[in-house]
C-alpha positions as CSV (number, residue, x, y, z in Angstrom):
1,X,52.9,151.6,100.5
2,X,53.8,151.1,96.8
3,X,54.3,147.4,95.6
4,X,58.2,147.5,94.6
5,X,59.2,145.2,92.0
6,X,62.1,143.5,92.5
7,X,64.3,142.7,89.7
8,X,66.3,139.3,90.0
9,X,70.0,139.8,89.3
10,X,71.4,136.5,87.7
11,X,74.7,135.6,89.6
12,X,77.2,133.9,87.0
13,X,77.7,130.6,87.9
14,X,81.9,130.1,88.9
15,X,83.8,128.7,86.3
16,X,84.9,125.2,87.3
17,X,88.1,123.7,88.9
18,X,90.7,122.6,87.1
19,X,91.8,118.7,87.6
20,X,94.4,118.9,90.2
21,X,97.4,118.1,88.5
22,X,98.3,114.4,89.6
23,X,102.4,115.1,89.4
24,X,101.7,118.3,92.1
25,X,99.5,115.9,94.3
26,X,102.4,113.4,94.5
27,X,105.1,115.9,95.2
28,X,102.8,117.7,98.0
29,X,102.0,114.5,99.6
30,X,105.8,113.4,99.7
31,X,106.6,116.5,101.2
32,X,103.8,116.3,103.8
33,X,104.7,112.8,104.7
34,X,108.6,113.4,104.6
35,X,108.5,116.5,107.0
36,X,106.2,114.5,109.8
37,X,107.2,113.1,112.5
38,X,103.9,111.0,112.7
39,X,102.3,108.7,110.5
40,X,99.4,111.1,108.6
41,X,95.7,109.5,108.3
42,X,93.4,110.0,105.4
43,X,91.7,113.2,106.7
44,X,95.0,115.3,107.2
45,X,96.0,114.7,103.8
46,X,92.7,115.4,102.4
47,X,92.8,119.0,104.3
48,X,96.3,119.4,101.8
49,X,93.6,119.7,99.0
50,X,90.8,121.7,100.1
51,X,89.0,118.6,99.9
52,X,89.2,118.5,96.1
53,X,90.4,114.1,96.7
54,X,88.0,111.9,98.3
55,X,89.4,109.4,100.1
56,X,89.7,106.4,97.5
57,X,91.4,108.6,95.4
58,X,94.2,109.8,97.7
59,X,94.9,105.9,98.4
60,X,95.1,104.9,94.8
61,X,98.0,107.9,94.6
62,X,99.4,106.7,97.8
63,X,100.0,103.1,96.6
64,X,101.4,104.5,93.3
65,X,103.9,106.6,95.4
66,X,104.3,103.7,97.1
67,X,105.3,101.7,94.2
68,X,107.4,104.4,92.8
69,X,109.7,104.4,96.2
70,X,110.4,100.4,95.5
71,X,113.8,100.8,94.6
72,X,114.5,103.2,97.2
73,X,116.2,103.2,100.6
74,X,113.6,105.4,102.0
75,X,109.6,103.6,101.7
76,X,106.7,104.8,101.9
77,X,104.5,102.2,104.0
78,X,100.7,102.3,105.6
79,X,100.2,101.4,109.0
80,X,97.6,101.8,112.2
81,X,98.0,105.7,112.5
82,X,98.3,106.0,108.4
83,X,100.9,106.3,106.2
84,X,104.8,107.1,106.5
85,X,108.4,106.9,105.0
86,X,110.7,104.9,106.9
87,X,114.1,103.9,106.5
88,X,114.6,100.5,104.7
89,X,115.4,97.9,107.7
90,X,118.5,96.8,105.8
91,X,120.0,100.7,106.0
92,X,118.9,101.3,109.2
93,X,122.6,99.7,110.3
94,X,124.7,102.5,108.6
95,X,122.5,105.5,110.3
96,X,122.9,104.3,113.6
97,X,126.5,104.4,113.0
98,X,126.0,108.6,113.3
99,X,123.2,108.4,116.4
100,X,124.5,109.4,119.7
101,X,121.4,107.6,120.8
102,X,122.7,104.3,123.1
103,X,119.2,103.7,124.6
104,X,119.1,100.4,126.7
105,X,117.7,97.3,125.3
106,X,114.5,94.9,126.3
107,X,115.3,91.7,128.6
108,X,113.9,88.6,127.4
109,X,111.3,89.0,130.6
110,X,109.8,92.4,128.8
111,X,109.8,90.8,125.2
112,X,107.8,87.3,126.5
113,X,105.0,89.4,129.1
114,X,104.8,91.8,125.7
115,X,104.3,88.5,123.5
116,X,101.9,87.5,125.9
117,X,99.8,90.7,125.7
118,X,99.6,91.3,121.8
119,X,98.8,87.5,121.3
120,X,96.0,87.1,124.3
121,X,95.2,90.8,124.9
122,X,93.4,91.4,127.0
123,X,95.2,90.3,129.8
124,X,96.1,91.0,133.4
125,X,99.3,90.8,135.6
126,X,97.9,87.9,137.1
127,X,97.3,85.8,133.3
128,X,101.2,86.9,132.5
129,X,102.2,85.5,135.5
130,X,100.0,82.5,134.7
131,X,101.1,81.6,131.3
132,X,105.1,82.9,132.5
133,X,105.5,80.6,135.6
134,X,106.9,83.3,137.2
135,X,105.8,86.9,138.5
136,X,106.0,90.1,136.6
137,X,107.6,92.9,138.3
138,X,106.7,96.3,137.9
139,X,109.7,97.6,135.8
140,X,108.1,94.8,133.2
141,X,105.3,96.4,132.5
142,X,106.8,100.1,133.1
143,X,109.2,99.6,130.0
144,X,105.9,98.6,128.0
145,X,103.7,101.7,129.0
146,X,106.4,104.3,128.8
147,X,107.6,103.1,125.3
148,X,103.6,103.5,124.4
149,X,103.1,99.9,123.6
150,X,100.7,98.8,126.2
151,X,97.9,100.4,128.1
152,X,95.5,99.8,130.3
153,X,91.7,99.4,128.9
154,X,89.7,98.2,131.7
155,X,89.3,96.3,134.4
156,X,88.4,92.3,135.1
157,X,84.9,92.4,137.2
158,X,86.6,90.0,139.9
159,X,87.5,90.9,143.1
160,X,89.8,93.6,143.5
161,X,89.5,94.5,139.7
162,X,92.5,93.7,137.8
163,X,93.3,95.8,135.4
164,X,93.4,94.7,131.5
165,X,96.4,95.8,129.4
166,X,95.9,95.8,125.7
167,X,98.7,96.9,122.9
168,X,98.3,100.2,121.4
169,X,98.2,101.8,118.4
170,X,102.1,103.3,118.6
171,X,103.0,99.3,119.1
172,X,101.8,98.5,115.4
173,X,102.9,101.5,113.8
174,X,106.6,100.7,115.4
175,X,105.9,97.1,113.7
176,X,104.9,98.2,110.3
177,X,101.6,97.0,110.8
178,X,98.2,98.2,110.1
179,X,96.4,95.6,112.6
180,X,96.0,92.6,115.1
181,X,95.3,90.6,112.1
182,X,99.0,91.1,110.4
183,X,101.0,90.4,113.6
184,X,103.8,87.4,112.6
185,X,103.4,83.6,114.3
186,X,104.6,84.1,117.7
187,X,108.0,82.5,116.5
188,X,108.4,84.9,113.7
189,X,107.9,88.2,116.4
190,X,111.5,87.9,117.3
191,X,112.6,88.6,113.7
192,X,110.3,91.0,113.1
193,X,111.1,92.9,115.9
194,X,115.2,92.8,114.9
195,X,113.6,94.0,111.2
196,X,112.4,96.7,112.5
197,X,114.4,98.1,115.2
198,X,118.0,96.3,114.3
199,X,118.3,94.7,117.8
200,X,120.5,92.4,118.8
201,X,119.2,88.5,118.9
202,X,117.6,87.8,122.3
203,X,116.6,84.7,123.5
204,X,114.0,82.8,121.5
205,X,110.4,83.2,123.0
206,X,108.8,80.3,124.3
207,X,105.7,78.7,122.2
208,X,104.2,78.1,125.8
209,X,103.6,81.5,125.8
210,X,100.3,80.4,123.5
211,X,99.7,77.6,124.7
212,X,100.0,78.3,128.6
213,X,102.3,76.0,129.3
214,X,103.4,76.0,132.9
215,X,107.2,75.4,132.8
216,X,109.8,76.1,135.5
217,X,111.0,79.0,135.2
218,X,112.8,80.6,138.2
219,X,112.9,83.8,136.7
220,X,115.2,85.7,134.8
221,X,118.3,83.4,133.3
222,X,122.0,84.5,134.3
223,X,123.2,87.2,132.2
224,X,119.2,88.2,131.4
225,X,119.7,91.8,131.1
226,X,117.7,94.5,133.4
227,X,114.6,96.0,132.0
228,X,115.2,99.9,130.8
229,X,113.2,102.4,131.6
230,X,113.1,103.4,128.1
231,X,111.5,100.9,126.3
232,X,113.8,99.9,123.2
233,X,114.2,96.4,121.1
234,X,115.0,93.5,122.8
235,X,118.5,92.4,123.4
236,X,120.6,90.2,125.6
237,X,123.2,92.8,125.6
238,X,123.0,94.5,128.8
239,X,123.1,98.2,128.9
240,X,126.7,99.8,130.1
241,X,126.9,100.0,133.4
242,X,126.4,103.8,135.2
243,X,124.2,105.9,136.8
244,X,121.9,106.0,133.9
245,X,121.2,102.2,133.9
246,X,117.9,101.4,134.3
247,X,116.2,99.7,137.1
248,X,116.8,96.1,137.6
249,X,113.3,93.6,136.6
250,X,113.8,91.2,139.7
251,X,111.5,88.9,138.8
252,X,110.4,86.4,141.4
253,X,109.0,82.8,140.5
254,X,105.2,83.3,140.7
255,X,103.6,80.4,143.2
256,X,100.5,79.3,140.7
């Protein structure tokens, strides 16, 4: 067999990329992020570019979309699942006026076993119960895991293996927040809660809910409204009466 030579064909290098144009970058991410109906991490919003932005990049243009949006009633805010816009708290009031949505509201037993969760997490039925004075029915904790806010993460090695209910991710992105670490002083969850979801004023939590103080508490107070189904913001305005009420929380006082 004759030796062949082979002649090496020089590819041409391809010409390089233009800069991404920093004005398209910002308009393609507001339109990303105003068309979800989720809260878009980092690596989605890379994808948007062909991976063209690191990651430290697409934040610094984030926060100065961010700071462009100040003055506006829509913000653009970063939180556990990534970033959003959201409707200023203070307009919040004039959309519902146009929402058929009449969802019912959280008793003050639901608010208090969820205080008790996020601040001591994690936690079983049996340490609520504890630190409540009284015992937690099951609609309770129903509302919680049906509005996404709890779930359960383990279970406590003692007999018959309690299980341990954490909050979730969903719970911070509904508060704004991008961890454990930024939740408000128990007596400040109340108002953050009305920021964010415009609810009605429900009774003030307890600080023994911190400190595990065992008061008397025979249960719900008169007037306490039910616990929904639906988990919504807490209110002491009980949900119109009908065959889509929600199940009444008959909570029982727990013998410690």
């Amino acid at each position: 067999m004759n030796d062949e030579t082979l002649e090496t064909v020089d590819t041409p290098e391809p010409p390089p990329r233009e800069p991404l144009d920093l004005n398209l970058v910002k308009r393609v991410l507001e339109a990303a992020l105003l068309s979800a109906t989720e809260p878009l991490a980092i690596a989605p919003l890379k994808r948007l570019f062909g991976g063209e932005l690191d990651a430290d990049s697409l934040r610094k243009i984030l926060d100065e979309i961010r700071e462009e949006w100040t003055d506006r009633p829509v913000e653009l805010t970063s939180v556990a699942s990534g970033w959003r816009f959201r409707v200023r708290p203070e307009f919040q009031r004039y959309l519902d006026r146009i929402s058929n949505d009449k969802a019912p509201r959280y008793s003050r037993a639901v608010l208090e076993t969820l205080a008790i969760i996020a601040y001591r997490q994690p936690v079983t039925r049996g340490d609520i119960e504890d630190i409540r004075g009284v015992a937690v029915s099951p609609p309770t904790l129903k509302a919680l895991e049906e509005r996404g806010w709890i779930d359960v993460v383990g279970h406590r090695e003692t007999p018959g293996r309690p299980a341990l209910f954490a909050t979730t991710r969903k719970f911070l992105d509904d508060l704004n927040l991008r961890s454990l670490e930024e939740l408000p002083a128990l007596e400040e969850l109340q108002s953050t809660l009305d920021a964010n979801f415009e609810a009605a004023p429900a009774a003030p939590m307890q600080e023994s809910l911190l400190e595990e103080a065992h008061e008397a508490d025979s249960g719900e107070e008169p007037g306490d409204p039910p616990a929904g189904d639906t988990a919504t913001p807490p209110s002491e305005t009980p949900p119109s009466s009908g065959a889509d009420a929600p199940p009444e929380d008959t909570e029982q006082p727990h013998a410690g």
